[in-house]
N, C-alpha and C positions, 0 to 999 in steps of 0.2 A: 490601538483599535478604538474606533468611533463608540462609546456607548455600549461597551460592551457589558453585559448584565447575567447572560444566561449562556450556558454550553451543555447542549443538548450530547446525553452520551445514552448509548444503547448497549445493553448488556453484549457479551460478545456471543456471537452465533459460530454453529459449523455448518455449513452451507455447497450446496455446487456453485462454480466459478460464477453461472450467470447470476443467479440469484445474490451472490454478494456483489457482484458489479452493479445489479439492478439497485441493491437497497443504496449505494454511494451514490447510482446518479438520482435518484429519489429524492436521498437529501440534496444534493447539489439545487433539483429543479425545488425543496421547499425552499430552500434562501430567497426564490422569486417571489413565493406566492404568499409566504409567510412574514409580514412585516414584522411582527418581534423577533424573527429567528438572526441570529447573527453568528453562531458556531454550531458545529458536531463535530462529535471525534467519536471512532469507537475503533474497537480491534476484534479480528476473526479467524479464526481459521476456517481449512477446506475439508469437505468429506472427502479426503484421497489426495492422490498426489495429482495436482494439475499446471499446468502451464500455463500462464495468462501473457498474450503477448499485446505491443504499443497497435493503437489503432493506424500506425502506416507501415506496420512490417505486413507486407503481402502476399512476398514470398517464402512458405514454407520447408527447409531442408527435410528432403527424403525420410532424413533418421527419426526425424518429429513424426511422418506422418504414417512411419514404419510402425514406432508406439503406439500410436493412436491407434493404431487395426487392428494390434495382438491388446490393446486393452489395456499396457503399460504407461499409460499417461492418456490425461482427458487438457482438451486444450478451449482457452476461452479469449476473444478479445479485448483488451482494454476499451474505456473512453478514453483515456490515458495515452500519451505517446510513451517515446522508451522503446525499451527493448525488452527483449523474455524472461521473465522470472519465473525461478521453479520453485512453488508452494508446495514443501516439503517437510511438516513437520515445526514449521516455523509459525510464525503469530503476524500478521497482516495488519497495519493498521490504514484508515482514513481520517482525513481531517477536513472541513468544510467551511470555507471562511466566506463570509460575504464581505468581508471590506479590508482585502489585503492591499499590501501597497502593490502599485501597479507596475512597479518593474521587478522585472522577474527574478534578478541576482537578489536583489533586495524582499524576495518575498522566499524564497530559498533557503535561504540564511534564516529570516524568521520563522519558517513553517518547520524548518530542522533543531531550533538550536535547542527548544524543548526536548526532542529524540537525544538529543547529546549529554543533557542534565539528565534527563532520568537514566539512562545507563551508567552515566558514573556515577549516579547512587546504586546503582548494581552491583559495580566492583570494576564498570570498564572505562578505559576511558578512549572517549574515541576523537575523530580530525575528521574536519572537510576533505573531503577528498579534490585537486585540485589538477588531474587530468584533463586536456580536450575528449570531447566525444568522438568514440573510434565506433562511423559507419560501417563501416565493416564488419565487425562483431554483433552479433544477434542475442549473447548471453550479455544480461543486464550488469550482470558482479564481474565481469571480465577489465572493466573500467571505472575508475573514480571520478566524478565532477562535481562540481560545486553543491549538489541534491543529492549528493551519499553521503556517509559515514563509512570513516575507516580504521583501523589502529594502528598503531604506530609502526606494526610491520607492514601496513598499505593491505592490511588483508580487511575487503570490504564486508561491512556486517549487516548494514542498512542502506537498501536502493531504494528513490523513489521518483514519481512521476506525476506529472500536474495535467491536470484538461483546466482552459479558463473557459467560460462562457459569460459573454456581458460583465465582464469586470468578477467576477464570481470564479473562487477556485476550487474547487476540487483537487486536495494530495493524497495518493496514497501511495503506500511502499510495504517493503518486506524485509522484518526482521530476522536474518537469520540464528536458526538455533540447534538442531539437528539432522537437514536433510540428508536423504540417502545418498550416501557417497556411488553406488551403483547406478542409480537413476541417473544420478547430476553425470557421469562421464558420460552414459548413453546419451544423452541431452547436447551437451555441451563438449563431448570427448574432452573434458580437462575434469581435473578435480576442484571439491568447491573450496572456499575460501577456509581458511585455517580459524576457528572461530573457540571464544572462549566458554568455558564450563559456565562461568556466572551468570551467561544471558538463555539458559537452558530452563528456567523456569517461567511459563508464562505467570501467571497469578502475581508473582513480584517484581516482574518486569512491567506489567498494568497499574499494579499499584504506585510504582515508581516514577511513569508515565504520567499517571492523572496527577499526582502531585508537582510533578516540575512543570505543567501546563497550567497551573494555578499560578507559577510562582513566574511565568513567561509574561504571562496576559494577570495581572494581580486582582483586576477590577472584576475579575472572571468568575461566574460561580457554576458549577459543574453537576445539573440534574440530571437526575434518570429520566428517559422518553420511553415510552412504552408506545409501539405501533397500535395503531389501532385495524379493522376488520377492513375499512374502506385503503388506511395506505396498503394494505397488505396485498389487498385486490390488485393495486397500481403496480406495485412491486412486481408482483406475479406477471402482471403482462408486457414489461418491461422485459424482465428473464425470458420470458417466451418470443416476446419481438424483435428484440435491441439486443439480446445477448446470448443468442443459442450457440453450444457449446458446436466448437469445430469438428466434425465428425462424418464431412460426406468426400469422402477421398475413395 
């Protein structure tokens, strides 16, 4: 990484879907407008259980929109391509690079291999997952590629998903830890991936995180950002404009 000096990291929030989508493309659009800014990362959860799907899934199945009306799931779209992810009880992370390398296998590999080091300080150890993308399937964890993490029984624990704009990338993905096995069959009629007790903790999965992103990017120093009154404004109209929750069925 070019000069890399400062990694702007934001306490983690519990938020509805638009509102955390809103603050990632936030940072994404500060990378422009901020010439010192060169990283963010931060991790979040959802208030509730929601479904954030890729900004080119257009078509909705029935059973999604069946939950949505009885109130069993709230659904939001990515900036992000991909497929569906059920934020259930799991920990969400983003990451925001202004100077990744510009091919995509090669920024994949690097935007993930932090996520792979801090979990095996957790106790797991995880693999690229090294499947083609099956169009076909609408659940995100139902497939491994090069942008997951898997364990050695192929059962996935970490999806994720990139927007670039102007050389500029936006990752984020979802850590699985204990989603509702109820939900996830109503979602996805399968059950979800077979996933270890170790990565059940957030607080030491973060901790674990911010240190192997030290040790990714060395030259790297990792501050607290505190939003201030005016980004928050921005924020806010963002979530209301760019990301209102799926709900008129």
């Amino acid at each position: 990484m070019n000069n890399l000096e400062e990694v702007l990291y934001l306490n983690p929030l519990e938020l509805s879907g638009p509102e955390q989508m809103a603050i990632d493309l936030f940072l994404l659009e500060k990378s422009f407008a901020d010439h010192n800014f060169n990283m963010a990362v931060r991790f979040y959860t959802w208030n509730g259980d929601w479904l954030s799907i890729g900004k080119n899934q257009k078509e909705l199945p029935k059973t999604w929109i069946e939950l949505l009306k009885n109130e069993e799931l709230k659904i939001v779209r990515r900036p992000s391509g991909g497929k569906a992810v059920l934020h259930s009880r799991g920990l969400t992370y983003a990451l925001i690079w202004k100077y990744p390398p510009r091919n995509k296998k090669e920024s994949y590999l690097k935007t993930t291999q932090w996520l792979k080091d801090g979990l095996k300080k957790a106790g797991v150890d995880l693999f690229f997952g090294n499947e083609p993308m099956n169009i076909s399937n609408s659940n995100c964890f139902s497939t491994s590629t090069l942008a997951d993490l898997v364990d050695k029984d192929k059962n996935k624990h970490i999806g994720s998903a990139q927007y670039w704009k102007k050389g500029h990338l936006l990752q984020h993905g979802e850590i699985l830890m204990e989603p509702s096995k109820k939900l996830w069959k109503k979602v996805f009629k399968a059950d979800p991936p077979n996933i270890k007790n170790e990565i059940k903790d957030k607080d030491k999965v973060i901790n674990f995180l911010k240190e192997s992103l030290g040790n990714i990017w060395p030259n790297s120093k990792i501050s607290n950002y505190i939003l201030d009154q005016k980004e928050k404004e921005i924020i806010k109209h963002f979530a209301i404009n760019k990301f209102k929750k799926i709900n008129n069925y």
